[in-house]
C-alpha positions as MATLAB code, in Angstrom:
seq = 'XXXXXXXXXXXXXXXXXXXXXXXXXXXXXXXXXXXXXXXXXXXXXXXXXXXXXXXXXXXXXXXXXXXXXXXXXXXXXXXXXXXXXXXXXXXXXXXXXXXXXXXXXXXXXXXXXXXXXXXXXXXXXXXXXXXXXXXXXXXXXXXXXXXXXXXXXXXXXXXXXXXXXXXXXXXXXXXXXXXXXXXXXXXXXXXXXXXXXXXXXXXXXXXXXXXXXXXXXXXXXXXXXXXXXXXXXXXXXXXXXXXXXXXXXXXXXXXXXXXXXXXXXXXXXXXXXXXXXXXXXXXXXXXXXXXXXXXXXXXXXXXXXXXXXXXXXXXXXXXXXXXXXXXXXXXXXXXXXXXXXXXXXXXXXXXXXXXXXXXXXXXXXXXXXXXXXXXXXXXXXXXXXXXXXXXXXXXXXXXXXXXXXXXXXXXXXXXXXX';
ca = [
     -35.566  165.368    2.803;
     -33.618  167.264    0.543;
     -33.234  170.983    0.192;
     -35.408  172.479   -2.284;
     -32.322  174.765   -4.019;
     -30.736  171.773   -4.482;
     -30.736  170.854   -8.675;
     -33.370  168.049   -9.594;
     -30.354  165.823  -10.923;
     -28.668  166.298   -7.717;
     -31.612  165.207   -5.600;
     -32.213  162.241   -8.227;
     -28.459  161.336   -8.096;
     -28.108  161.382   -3.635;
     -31.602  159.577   -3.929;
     -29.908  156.737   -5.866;
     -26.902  157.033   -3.473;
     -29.390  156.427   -0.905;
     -31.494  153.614   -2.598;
     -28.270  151.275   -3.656;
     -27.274  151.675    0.274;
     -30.188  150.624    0.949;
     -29.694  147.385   -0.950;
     -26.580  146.705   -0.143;
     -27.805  146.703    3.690;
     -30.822  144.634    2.339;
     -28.975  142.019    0.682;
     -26.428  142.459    3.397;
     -29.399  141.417    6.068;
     -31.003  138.919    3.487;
     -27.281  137.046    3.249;
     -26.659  137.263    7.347;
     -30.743  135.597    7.923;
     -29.584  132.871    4.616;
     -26.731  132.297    7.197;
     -28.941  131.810   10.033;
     -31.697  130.035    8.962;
     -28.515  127.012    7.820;
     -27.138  127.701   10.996;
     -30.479  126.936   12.689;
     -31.099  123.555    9.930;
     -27.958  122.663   10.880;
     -28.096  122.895   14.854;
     -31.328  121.061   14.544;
     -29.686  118.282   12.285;
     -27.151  118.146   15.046;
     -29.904  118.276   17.875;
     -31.488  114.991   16.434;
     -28.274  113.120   15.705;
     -27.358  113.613   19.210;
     -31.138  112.655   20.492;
     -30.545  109.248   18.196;
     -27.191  108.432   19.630;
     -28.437  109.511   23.214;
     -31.374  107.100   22.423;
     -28.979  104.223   21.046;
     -26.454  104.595   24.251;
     -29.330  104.194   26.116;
     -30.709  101.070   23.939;
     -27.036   99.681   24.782;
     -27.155  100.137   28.319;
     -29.966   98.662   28.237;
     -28.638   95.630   26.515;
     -25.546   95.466   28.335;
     -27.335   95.486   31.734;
     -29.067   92.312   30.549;
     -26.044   90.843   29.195;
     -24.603   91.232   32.850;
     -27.441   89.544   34.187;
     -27.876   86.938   31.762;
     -23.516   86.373   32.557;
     -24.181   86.391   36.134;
     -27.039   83.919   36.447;
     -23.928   81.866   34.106;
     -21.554   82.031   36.558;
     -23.919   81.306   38.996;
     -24.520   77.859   36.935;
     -20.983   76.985   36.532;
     -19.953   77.318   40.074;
     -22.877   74.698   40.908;
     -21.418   72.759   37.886;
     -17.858   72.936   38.998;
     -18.694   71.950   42.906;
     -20.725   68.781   41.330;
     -17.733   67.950   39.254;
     -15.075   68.123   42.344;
     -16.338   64.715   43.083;
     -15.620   63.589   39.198;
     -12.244   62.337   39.439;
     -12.796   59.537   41.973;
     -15.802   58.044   39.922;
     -13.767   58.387   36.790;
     -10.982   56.357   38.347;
     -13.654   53.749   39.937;
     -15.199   53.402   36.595;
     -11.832   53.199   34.439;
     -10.906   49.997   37.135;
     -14.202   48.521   36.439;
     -13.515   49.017   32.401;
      -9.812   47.610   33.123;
     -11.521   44.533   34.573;
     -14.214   43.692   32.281;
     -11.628   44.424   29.132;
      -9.446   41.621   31.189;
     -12.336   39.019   31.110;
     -13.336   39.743   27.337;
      -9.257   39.612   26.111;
      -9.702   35.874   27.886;
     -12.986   35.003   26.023;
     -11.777   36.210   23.146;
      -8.300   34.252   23.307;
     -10.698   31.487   24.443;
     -13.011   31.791   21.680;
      -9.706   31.790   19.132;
      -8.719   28.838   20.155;
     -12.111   27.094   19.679;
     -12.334   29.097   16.367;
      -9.007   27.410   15.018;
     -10.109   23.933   16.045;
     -13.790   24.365   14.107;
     -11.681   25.544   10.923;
      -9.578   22.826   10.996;
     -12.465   20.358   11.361;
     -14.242   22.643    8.620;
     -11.097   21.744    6.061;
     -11.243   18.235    7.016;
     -14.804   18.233    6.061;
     -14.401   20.237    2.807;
     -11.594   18.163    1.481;
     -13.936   14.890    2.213;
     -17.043   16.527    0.497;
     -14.713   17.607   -2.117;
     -13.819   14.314   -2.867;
     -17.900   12.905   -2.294;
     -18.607   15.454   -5.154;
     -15.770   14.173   -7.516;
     -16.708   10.703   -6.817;
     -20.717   11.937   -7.504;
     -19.580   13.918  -11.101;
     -17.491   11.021  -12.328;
     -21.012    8.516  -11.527;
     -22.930   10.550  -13.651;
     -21.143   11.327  -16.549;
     -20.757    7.493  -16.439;
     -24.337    7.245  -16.287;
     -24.770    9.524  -19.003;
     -22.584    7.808  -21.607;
     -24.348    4.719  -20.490;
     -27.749    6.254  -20.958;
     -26.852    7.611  -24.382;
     -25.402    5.053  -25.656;
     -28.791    3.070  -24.758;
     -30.701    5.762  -26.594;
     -28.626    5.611  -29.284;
     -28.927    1.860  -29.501;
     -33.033    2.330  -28.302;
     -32.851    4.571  -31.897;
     -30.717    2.467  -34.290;
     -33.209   -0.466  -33.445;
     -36.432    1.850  -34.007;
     -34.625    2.696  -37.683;
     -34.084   -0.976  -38.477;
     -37.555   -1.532  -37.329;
     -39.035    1.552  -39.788;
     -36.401    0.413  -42.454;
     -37.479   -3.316  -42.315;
     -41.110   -2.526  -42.540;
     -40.740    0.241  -45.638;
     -38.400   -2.391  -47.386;
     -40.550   -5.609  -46.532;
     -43.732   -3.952  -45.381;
     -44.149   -6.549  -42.652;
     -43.539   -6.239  -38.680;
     -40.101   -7.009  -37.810;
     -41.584  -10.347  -35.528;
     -42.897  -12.160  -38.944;
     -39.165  -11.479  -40.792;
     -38.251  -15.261  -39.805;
     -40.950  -16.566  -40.937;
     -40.736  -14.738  -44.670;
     -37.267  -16.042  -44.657;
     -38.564  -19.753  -43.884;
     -36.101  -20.022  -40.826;
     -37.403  -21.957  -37.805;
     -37.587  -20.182  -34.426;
     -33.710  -21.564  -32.399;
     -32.617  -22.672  -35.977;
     -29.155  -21.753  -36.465;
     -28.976  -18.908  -39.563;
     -27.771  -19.163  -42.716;
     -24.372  -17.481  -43.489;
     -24.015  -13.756  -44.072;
     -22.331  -13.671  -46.977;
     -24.218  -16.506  -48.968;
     -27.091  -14.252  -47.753;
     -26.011  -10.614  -48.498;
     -25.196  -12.473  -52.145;
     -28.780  -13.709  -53.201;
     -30.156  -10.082  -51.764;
     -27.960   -8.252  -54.121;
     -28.893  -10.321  -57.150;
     -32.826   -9.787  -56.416;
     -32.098   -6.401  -55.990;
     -30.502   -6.560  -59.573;
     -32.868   -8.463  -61.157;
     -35.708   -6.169  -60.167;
     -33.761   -2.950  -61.063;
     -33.803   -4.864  -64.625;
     -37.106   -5.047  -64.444;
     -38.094   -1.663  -64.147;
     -40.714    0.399  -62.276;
     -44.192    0.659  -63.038;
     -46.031    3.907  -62.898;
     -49.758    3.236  -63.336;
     -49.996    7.252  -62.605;
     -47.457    8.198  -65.591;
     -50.369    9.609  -67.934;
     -51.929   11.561  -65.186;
     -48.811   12.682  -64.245;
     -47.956   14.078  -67.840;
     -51.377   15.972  -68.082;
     -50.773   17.963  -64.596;
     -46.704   18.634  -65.514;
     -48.229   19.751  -68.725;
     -50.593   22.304  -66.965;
     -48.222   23.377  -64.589;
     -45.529   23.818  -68.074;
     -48.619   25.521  -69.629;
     -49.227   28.082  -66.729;
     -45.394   28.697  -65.415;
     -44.808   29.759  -69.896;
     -47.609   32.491  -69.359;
     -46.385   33.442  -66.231;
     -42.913   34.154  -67.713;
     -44.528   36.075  -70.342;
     -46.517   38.359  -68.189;
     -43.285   38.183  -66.015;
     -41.255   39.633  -69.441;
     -43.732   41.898  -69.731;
     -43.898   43.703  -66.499;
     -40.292   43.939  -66.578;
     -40.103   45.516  -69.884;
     -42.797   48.160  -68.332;
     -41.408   48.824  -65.262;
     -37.551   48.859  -67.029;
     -39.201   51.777  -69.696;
     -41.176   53.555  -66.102;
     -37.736   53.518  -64.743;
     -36.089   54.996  -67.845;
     -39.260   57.561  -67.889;
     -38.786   58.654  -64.435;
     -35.021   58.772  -64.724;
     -35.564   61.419  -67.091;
     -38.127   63.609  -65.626;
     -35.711   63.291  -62.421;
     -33.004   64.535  -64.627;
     -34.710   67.044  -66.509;
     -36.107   68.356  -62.920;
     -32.937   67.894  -61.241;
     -30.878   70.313  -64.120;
     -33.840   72.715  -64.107;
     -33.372   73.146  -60.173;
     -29.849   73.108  -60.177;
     -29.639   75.936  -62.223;
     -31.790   77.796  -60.185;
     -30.214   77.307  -57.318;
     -27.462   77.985  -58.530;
     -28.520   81.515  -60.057;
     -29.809   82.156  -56.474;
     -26.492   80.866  -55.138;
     -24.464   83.173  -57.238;
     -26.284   86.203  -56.496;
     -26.692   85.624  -52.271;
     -22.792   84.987  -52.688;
     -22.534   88.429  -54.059;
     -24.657   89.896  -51.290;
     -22.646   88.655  -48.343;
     -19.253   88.864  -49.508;
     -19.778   92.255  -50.933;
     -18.171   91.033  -54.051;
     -16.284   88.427  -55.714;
     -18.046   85.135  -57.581;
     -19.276   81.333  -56.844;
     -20.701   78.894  -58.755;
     -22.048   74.952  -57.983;
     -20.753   72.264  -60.346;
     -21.370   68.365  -60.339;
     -18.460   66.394  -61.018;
     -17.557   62.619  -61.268;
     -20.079   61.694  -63.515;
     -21.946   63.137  -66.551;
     -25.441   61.426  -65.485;
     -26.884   64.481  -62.697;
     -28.337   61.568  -60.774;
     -24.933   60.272  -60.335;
     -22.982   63.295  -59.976;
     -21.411   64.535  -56.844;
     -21.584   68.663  -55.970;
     -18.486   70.931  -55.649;
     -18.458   74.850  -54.362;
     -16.216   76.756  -56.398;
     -15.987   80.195  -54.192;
     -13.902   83.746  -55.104;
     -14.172   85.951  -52.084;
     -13.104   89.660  -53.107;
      -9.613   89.671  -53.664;
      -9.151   86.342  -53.617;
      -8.682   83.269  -55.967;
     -11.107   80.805  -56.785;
     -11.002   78.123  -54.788;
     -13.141   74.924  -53.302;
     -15.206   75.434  -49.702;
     -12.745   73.383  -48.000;
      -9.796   75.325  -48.777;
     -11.637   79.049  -47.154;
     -11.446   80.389  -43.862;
     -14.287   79.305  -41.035;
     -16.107   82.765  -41.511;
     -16.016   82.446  -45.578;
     -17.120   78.987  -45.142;
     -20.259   79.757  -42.971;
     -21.037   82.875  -45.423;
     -20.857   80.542  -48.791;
     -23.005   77.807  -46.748;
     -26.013   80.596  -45.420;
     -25.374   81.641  -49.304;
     -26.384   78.095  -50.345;
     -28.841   77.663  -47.727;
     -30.740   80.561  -48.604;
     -30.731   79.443  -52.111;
     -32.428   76.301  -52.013;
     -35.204   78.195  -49.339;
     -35.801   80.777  -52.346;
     -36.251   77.470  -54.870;
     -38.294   75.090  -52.584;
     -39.240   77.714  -49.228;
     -40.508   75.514  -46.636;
     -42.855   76.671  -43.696;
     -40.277   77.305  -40.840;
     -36.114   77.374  -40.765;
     -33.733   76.649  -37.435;
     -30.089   78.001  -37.944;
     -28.094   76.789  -34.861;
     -25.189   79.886  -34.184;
     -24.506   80.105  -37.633;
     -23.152   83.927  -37.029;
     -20.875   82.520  -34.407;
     -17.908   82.743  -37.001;
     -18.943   85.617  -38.249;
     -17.110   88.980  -37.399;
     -19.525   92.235  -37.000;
     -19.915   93.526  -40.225;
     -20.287   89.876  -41.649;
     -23.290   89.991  -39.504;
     -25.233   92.825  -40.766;
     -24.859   91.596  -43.810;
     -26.207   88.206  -42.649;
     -28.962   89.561  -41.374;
     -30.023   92.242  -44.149;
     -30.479   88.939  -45.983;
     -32.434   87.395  -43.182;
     -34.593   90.361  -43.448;
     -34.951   90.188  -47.710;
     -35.471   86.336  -46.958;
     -38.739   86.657  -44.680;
     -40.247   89.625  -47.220;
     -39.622   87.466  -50.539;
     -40.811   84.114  -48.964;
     -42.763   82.755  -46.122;
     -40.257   80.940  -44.746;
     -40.548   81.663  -40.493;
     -36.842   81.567  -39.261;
     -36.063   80.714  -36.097;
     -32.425   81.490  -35.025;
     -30.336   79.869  -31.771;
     -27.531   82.972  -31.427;
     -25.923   84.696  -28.472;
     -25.005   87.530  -30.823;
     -26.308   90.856  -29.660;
     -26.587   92.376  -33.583;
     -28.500   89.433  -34.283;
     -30.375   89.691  -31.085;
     -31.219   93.371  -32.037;
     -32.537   92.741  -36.092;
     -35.009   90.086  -34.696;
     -38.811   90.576  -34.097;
     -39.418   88.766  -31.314;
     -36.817   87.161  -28.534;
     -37.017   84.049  -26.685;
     -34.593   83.662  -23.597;
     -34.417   81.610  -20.414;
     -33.876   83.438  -17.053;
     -33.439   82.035  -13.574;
     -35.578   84.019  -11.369;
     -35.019   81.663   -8.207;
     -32.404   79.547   -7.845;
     -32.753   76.118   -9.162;
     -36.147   77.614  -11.079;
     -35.908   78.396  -14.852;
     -38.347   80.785  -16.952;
     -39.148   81.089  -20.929;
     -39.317   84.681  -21.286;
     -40.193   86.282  -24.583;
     -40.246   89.908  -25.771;
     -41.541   90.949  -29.108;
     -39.153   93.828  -29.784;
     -41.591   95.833  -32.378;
     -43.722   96.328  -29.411;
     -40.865   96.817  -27.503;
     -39.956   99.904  -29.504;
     -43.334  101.157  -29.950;
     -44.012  101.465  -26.111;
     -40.681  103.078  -25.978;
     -41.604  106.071  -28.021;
     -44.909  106.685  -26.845;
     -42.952  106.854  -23.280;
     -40.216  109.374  -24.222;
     -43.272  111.243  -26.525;
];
């Protein structure tokens, strides 16, 4: 307590004195019990640890003391093992005299059965060099028999045809042909020649003669139908050629008229995708080797920026794969179809090449109806697409189709970080 003469401002002043003393002492108490109470967490960290590794000596101990035991009871074995093996020499030696013997005996039967072996394969090659010859004797007796058998079908065949011959030619059985030549059964024949002469002047005097057709008028009247019926066939033949020549003329047109009308739209397409992807420059489709558009083959004339114009063949791989999506894309936007696989057709293309590529996927799919379906490992790609399909090996040896639809994706993203 303060004297009451003292001035209120220098009460108020030692009172403040007095108060930030205070603190200090209070913080310095607050700071020593902060020490303690770490001290304390600490020594009871330190308390446990030592508990656990007093508990895990003692685990070991325990472990080791049955590992002794279990060595021991070892020993134990092996000293019972090595007194029953003291004997082992001896019947190792008895036995190896008993395996010397009995290898003795079999070395004898086997020279033995050498020698009998050599004998058998000599007889053997006696007996294949006589069975050899047997079976040369056996093939040369029947290809003899075969040329005799053929022979006697040939001759069997030759008479059959003078049989059939003599019966078309007389029209009697080959048994009554001496009797329409007037020779005798055992009479001796005529000669050849004298014969072979009169048949060749019969045959000359009938030729002289002429045939006979009793069916000559009949004949006339069906040649004259069949004339009558093959003229209008030509005619309606003429005609339908003459139709079909002026259908063929009639769709070659149309095809040509179509064919220029879609050519140029492609190629107005072509032009301005070009433009898109390359950021610049010019192309243009021409057909070339002949003037007919049926006929006519296609060539690419390409300008990249700040290059030349020049054919597809001549660019690099990246321009080439650009003017091709270009042309692609152009006939999809002139004839779309329902669904379009490109195969790692951004796998030549460098980063930037692929945004563009794909801002054109993107104005693709909102003009047309076209679904694409794209095979990539690009990651830009990857990222522009709506939905991705992958395959992932879970387990070994076990593959999965995973898909993710990346709208979604995004969607449940920001609702998350929201």
């Amino acid at each position: 307590e303060l004297p009451p003469s003292l001035p209120t401002e220098t009460k108020l002043a030692e009172v403040n004195t007095g108060i930030d003393g205070c603190r200090r002492i209070a913080a310095q108490v607050r700071a020593e019990a902060q020490a303690l109470a770490r001290e304390a967490v600490l020594a009871d960290r330190r308390l446990q640890a030592i508990i656990a590794e007093r508990n895990e000596w003692q685990s070991r101990k325990t472990s080791a003391t049955s590992q002794v035991e279990t060595i021991e009871v070892r020993v134990n074995e092996i000293k019972a093992e090595r007194a029953e093996l003291e004997n082992a020499p001896a019947i190792f030696a008895e036995k190896r005299r008993a395996l010397i013997n009995e290898i003795e005996t079999a070395e004898n039967g086997r020279r033995s059965a050498a020698d009998a072996l050599a004998e058998a394969e000599n007889v053997m090659a006696e007996t294949d060099r006589a069975a050899k010859a047997s079976l040369e004797a056996l093939s040369s007796s029947r290809e003899a028999t075969a040329r005799a058998e053929e022979r006697m079908d040939g001759a069997k065949r030759r008479l059959v045809d003078i049989e059939r011959e003599i019966h078309d030619m007389l029209e009697i059985e080959p048994q009554a042909v001496s009797g329409l030549a007037e020779i005798e059964p055992g009479a001796e024949l005529p000669p050849l020649a004298e014969i072979e002469e009169n048949l060749e002047k019969l045959r000359r005097d009938r030729e002289r003669l002429g045939a006979v057709n009793l069916r000559a008028e009949e004949e006339l009247r069906e040649v004259e139908t069949q004339h009558t019926t093959l003229t209008t066939e030509r005619d309606d033949l003429v005609e339908a050629i003459k139709r079909l020549r002026q259908g063929i003329q009639s769709l070659n047109r149309e095809a040509r008229e179509r064919l220029l009308a879609s050519f140029e739209t492609v190629n107005g397409h072509f032009k301005r995708l070009f433009v898109e992807l390359f950021g610049g420059g010019e192309a243009a489709l021409h057909l070339i080797e002949s003037e007919d558009p049926l006929e006519a083959g296609l060539e690419i004339i390409a300008k990249p920026p700040g290059k030349k114009p020049q054919t597809l063949s001549l660019l690099s791989g990246g321009e080439q794969a650009l003017t091709a999506l270009a042309l692609i894309f152009a006939v999809f936007l002139t004839n779309p179809s329902p669904i379009c696989v490109l195969d790692e057709v951004d796998a030549p293309l460098d980063d930037h090449n692929v945004e563009r590529f794909c801002n054109l996927l993107h104005e693709m799919t909102a003009t047309t109806e076209t679904r694409f379906v794209i095979i990539t490992h690009n990651p830009i790609t990857m990222a522009r697409m709506n939905r991705l399909f992958g395959v992932t090996m879970a387990e070994r040896g076990v593959s999965q189709l995973v898909s993710v639809a990346l709208d979604e994706a995004v969607k449940i993203l920001d609702q998350n970080v929201a």
